[in-house]
MIBALO-454683 format. One record per residue: residue in one letter; z, y negated, x negated of N, C-alpha, C in turn. Coordinates in steps of 0.05 Angstrom, whole numbers. Layout:
// residues N
{"A",{Z,Y,X},{Z,Y,X},{Z,Y,X}}
...
END
This chain:
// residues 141
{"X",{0,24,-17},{0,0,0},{0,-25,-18}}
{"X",{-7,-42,-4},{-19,-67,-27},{7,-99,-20}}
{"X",{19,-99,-47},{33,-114,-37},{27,-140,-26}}
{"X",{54,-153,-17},{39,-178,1},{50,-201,-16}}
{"X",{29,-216,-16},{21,-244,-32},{33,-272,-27}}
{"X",{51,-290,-33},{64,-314,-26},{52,-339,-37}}
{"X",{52,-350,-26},{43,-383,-47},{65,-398,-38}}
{"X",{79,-401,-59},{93,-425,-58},{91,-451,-68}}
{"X",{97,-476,-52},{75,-505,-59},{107,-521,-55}}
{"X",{110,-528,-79},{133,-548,-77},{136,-568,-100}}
{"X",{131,-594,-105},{130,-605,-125},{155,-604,-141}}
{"X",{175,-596,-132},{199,-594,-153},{201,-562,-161}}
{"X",{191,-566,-189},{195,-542,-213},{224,-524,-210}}
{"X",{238,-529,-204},{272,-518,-204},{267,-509,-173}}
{"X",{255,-516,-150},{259,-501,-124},{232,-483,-121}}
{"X",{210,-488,-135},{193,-466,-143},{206,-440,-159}}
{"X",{216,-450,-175},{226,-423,-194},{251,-412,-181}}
{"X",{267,-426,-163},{280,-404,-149},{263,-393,-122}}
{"X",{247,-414,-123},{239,-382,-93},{219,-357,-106}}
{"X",{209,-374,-130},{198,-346,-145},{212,-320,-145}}
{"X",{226,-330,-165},{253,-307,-170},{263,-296,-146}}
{"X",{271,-307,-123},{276,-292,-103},{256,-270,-90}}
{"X",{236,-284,-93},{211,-268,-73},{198,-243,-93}}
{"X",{197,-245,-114},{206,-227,-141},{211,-203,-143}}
{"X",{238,-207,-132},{253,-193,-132},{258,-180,-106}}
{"X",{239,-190,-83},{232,-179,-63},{211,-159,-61}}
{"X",{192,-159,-84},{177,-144,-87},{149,-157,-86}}
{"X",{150,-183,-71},{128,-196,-60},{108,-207,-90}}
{"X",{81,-207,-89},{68,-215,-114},{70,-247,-105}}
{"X",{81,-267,-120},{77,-302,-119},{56,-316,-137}}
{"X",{53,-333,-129},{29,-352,-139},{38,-382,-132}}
{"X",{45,-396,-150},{54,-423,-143},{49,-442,-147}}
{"X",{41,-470,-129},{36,-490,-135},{50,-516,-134}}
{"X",{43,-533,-148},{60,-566,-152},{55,-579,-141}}
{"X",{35,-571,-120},{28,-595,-102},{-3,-591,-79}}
{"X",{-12,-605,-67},{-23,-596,-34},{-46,-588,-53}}
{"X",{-59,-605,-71},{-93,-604,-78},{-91,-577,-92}}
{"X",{-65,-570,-113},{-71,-544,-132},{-73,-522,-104}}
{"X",{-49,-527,-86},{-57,-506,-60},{-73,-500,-45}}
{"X",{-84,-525,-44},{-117,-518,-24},{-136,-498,-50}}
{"X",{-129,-507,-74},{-152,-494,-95},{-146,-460,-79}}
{"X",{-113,-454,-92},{-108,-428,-91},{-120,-422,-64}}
{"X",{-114,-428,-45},{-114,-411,-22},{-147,-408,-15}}
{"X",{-162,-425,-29},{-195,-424,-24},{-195,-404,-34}}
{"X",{-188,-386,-59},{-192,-369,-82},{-180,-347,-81}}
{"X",{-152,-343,-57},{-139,-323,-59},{-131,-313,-30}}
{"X",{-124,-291,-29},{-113,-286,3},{-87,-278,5}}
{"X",{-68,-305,17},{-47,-300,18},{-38,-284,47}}
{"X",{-10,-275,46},{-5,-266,67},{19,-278,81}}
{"X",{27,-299,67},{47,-331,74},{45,-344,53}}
{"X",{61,-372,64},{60,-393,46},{80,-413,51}}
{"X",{102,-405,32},{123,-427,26},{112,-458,22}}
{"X",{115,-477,48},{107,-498,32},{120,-524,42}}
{"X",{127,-543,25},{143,-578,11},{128,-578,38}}
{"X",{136,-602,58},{120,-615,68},{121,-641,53}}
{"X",{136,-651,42},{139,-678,31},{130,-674,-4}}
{"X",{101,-676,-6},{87,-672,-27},{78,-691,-44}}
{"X",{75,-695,-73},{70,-721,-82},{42,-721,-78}}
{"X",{23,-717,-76},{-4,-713,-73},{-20,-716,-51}}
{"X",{-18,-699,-38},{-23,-693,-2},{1,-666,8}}
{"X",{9,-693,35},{32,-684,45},{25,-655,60}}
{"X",{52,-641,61},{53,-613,75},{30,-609,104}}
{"X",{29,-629,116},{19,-629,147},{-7,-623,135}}
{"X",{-10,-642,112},{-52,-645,115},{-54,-616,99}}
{"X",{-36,-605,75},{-44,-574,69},{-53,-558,98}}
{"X",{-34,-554,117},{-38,-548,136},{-63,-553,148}}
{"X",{-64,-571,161},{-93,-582,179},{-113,-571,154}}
{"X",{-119,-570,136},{-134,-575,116},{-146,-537,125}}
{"X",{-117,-519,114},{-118,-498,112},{-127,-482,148}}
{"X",{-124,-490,168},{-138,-483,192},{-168,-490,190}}
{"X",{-172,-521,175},{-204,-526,179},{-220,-503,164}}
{"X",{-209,-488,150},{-233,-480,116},{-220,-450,121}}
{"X",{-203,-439,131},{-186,-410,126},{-199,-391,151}}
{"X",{-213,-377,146},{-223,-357,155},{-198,-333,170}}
{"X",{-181,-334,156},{-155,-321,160},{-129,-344,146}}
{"X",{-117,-349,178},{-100,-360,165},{-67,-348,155}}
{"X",{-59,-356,135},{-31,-344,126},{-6,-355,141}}
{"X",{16,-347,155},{33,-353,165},{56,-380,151}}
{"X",{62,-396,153},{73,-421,137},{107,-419,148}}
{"X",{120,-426,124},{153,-423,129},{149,-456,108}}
{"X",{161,-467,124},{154,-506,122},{197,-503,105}}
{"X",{188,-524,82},{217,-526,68},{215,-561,64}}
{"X",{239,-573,82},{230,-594,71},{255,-612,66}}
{"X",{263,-638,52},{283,-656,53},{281,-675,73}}
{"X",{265,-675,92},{252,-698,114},{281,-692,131}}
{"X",{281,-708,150},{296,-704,169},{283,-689,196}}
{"X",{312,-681,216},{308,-657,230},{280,-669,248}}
{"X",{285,-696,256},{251,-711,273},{223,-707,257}}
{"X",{223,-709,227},{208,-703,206},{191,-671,214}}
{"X",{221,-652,219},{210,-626,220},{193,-620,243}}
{"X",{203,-633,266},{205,-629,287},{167,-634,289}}
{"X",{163,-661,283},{144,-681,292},{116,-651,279}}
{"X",{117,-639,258},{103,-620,247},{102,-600,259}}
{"X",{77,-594,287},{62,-570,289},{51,-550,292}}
{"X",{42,-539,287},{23,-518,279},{31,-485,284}}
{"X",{9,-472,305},{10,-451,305},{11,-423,285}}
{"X",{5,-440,258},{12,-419,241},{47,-425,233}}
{"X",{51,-444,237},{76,-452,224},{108,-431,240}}
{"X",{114,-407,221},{129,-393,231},{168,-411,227}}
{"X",{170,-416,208},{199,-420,206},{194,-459,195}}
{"X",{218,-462,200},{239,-496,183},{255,-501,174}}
{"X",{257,-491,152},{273,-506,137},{283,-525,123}}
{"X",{309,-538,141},{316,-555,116},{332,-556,93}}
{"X",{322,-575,70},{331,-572,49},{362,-591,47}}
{"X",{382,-585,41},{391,-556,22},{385,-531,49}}
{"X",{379,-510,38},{372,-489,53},{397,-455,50}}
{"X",{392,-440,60},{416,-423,51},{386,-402,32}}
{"X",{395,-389,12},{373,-372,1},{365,-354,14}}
{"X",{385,-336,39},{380,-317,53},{365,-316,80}}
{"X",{368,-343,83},{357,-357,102},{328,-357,100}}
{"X",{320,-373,76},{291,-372,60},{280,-340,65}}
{"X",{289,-321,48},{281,-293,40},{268,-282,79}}
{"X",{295,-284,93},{295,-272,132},{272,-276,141}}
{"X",{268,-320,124},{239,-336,144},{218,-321,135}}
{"X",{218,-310,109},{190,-293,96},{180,-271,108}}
{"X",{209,-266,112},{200,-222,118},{184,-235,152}}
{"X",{209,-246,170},{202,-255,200},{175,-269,198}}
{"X",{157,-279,183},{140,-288,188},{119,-271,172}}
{"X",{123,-250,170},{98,-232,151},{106,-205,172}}
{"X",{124,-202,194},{124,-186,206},{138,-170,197}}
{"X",{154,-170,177},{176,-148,168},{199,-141,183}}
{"X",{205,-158,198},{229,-155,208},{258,-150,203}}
{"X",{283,-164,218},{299,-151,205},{314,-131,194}}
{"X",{294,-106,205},{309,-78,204},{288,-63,179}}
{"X",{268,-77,166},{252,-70,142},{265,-51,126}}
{"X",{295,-59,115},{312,-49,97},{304,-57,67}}
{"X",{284,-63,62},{268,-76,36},{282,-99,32}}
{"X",{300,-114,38},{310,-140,32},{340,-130,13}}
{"X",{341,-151,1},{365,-154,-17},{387,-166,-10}}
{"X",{415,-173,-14},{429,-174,-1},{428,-203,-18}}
{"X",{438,-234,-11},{437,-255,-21},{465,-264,-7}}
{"X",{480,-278,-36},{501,-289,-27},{491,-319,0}}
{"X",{507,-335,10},{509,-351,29},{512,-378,10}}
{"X",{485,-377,-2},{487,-397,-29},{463,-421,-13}}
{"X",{471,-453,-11},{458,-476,-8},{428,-480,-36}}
{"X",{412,-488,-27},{394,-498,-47},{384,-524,-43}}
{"X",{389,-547,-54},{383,-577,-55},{357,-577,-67}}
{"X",{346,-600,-53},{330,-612,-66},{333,-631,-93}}
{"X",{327,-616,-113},{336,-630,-143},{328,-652,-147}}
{"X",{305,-667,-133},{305,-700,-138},{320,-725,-126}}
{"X",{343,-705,-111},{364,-731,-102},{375,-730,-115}}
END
C-alpha cells in the first residue's frame, strides 16, 4: 500500500519542522513549503493526499493557495487550515475541501486527529501515536 503524502505550507521554519516530525513519525511521506507560490509549484508536480496549510502567508495568503488549488487541481487534496488569525479570520475562510481549523497555539494531537479525520483514517485506525497535550505557538510573536 502506498503511503499517503502531506504538504505542509507554513512560513515559519520551527512550525514546519514540528509538523514534519510529527507526521514522520506517523508514517506519512511530507513535502514542505515556506510559502503559497513554492506550494502551488509542489502541488502542480505532486499528488498529495492533504495539505497542512498557514493561511496567513508572507507571499500569497492561505485562501488564494486554496482558490488557486480548486482552479488548476484535477484532484483535490483535503486542507487542515493552521492559523494565528483570529476565530472571525478562520471562520470568514471556506472551502469545501477545507476539512479542519486550527488555531495557533494548537494542541499537537489535535493537529495529528485533523490529519488522519481528513484523509479518512479515522479515529479507530490504531496507526496513530500517542502525543502528550502539548500547545504549539506561533514563533513569530
Amino acid at each position: 500500500m502506498r503511503q499517503q503524502a502531506i504538504l505542509i505550507v507554513d512560513d515559519d521554519r520551527s512550525i514546519r519542522t514540528l509538523i514534519r516530525t510529527l507526521l514522520l513519525r506517523e508514517e506519512f511521506v511530507v513535502d514542505e513549503a515556506a510559502g503559497g507560490i513554492e506550494a502551488l509549484q509542489l502541488i502542480a508536480g505532486n499528488q498529495y493526499d492533504a495539505v497542512v496549510l498557514d493561511l496567513m502567508l508572507r507571499d500569497v495568503s492561505g485562501a488564494d493557495v486554496i482558490a488557486r488549488m480548486i482552479e488548476s487541481a484535477p484532484r483535490l487534496a483535503p486542507v487542515v487550515i493552521i492559523s494565528a488569525g483570529s476565530e472571525a479570520m478562520l471562520d470568514a475562510v471556506n472551502s469545501p475541501v477545507i476539512r479542519a481549523k486550527l488555531r495557533k497555539p494548537f494542541d499537537i494531537s489535535d493537529l495529528v486527529d485533523a490529519v488522519h479525520e481528513a484523509l479518512g483514517n479515522g479515529s479507530g485506525s490504531g496507526a496513530r501515536k500517542n502525543y502528550p497535550r502539548k500547545r504549539v505557538a506561533d514563533a513569530r510573536r
